[in-house]
KEDOGU-299766 format. One line per 10 residues: their letters; for each residue x, y, z of C-alpha. Coordinates in Angstrom, 2 decimals. Layout:
! residues N
A	X Y Z | ... .
! end
This chain:
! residues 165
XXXXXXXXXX	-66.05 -4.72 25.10 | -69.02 -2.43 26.19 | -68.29 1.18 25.51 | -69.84 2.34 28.66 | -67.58 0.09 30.62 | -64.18 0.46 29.07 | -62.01 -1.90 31.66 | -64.76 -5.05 31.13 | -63.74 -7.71 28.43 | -66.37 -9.58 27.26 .
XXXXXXXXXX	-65.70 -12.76 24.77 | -64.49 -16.18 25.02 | -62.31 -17.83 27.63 | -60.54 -20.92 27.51 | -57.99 -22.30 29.63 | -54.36 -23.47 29.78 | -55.05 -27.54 29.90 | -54.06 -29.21 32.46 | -51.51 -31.51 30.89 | -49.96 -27.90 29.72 .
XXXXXXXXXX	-47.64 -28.33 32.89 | -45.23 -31.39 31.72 | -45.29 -29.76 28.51 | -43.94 -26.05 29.81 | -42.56 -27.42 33.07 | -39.88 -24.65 35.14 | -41.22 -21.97 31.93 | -41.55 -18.38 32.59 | -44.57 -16.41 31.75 | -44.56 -13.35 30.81 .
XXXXXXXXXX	-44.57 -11.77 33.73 | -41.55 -13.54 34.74 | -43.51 -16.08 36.55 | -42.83 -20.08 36.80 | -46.17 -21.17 34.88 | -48.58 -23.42 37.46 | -51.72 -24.28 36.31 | -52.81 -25.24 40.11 | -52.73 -21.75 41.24 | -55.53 -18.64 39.99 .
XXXXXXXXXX	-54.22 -17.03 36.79 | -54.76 -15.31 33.58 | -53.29 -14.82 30.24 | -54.78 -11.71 28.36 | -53.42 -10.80 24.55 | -53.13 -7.41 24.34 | -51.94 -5.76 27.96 | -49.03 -6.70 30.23 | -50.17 -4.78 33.19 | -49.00 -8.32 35.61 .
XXXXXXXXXX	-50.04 -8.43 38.82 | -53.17 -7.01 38.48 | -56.22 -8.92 39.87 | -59.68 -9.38 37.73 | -62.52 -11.21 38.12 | -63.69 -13.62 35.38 | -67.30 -14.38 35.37 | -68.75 -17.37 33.68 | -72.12 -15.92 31.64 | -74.24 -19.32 31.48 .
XXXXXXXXXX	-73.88 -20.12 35.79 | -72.89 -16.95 36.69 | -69.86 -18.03 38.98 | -66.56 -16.06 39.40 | -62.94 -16.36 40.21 | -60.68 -13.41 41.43 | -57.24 -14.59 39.13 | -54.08 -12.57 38.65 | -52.51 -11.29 35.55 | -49.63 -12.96 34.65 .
XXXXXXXXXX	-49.36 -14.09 30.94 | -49.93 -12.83 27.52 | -51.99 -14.66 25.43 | -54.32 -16.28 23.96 | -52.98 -15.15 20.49 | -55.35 -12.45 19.06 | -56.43 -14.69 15.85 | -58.53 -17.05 18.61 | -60.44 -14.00 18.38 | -60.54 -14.75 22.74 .
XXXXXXXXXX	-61.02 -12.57 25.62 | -58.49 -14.82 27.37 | -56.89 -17.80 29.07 | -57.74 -19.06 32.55 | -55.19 -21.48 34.47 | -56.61 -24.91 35.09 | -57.71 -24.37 38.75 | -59.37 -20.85 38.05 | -61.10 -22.60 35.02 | -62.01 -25.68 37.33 .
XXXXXXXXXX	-64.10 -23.17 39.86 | -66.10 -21.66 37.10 | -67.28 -24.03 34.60 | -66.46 -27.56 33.61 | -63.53 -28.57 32.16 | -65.05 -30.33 29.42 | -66.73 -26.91 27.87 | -63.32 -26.00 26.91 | -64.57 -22.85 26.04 | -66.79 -20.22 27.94 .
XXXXXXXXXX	-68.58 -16.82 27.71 | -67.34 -15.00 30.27 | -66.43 -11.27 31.72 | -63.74 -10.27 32.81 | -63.23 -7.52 34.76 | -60.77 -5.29 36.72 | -61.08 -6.07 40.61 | -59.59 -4.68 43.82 | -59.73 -5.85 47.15 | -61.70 -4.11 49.74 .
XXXXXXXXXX	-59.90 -2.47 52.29 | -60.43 -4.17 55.59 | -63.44 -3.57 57.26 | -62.88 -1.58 60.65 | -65.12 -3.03 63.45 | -68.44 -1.70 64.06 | -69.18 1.68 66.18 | -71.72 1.74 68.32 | -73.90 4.56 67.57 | -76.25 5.96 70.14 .
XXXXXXXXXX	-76.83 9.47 71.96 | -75.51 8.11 75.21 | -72.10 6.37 73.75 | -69.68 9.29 74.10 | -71.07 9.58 77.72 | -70.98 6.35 78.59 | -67.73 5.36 77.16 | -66.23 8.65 78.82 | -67.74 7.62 82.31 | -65.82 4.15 82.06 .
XXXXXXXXXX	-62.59 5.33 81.06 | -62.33 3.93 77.70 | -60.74 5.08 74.61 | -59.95 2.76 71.90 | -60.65 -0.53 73.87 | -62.85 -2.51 71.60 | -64.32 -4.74 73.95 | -66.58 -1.93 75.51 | -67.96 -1.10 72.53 | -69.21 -4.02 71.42 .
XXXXXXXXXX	-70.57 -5.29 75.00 | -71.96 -1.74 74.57 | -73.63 -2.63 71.33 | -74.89 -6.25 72.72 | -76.39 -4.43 75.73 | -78.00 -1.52 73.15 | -79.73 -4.73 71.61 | -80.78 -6.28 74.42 | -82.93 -3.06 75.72 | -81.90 -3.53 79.28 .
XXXXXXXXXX	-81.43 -0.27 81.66 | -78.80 -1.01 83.35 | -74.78 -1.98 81.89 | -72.00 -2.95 83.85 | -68.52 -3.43 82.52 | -65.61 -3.56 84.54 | -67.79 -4.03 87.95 | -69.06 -0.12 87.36 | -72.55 -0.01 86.76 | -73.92 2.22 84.05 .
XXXXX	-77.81 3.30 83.91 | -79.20 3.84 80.19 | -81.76 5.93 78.97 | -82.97 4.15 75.31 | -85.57 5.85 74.05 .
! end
């Protein structure tokens, strides 16, 4: 773990094979969870903070996998970072490695991305001259027009003159 970074694991990470279902079939995880090593999920050893999401890197191809935290393990002795379900294993590296370098780190969705404004001098003006508030469409016909250089807009059969500079 770097000391800089204090929420990044760093080590080895294996995952739960995939004949591991018949064996621990209807089990509970930790968490509580029915194991199922076809959906995105880790074990960790030493934290039980479930539900949380992280993303686990793979160090030699550099791809990731956004997994949940649902399981404690892989016992500490394995000297392992973790343990990656099946599928989240699958997406990362092949399932013949057995055994990766990874990182593994804390990871929170973005909030949702609220659509574009259009920024100009003449958008307050021109959105009050057609009557709009919140309508979205305006704006971004708005926008397309902005792009487009032409002087004149009309939305809504009202004709608006611009001024771009």
């Amino acid at each position: 773990m770097e000391r800089d970074k204090p929420n990044i694991r760093e080590g080895k990470v294996s995952f739960y094979g995939k004949d591991f279902k018949k064996e621990h079939l209807n089990e509970k995880t930790a968490s509580g969870e029915i194991f199922d090593p076809d959906m995105d999920t880790l074990a960790l050893p030493d934290n039980r903070d479930f539900g949380k999401k992280y993303k686990v890197t793979n160090k030699a191809n550099n791809k990731s996998v956004i997994v949940k935290h649902n399981d404690i393990g892989p016992n500490k002795r394995l000297n392992r970072a973790g343990d990656l379900s099946y599928a989240a294993f699958k997406k990362i590296a092949d399932e013949k490695t057995g055994l990766i370098d990874a990182t593994i780190e804390p990871y929170e969705d973005e909030p949702a991305k609220e659509p574009p404004k259009v920024e100009t001098e003449l958008h307050d003006e021109v959105m009050s001259q057609a009557g709009v508030d919140d309508d979205l469409a305006f704006p971004q016909a708005f926008a397309k027009h902005r792009k487009s250089g032409a002087k004149e807009f009309i939305w809504k059969n009202k004709k608006y003159t611009t001024k771009w500079k």
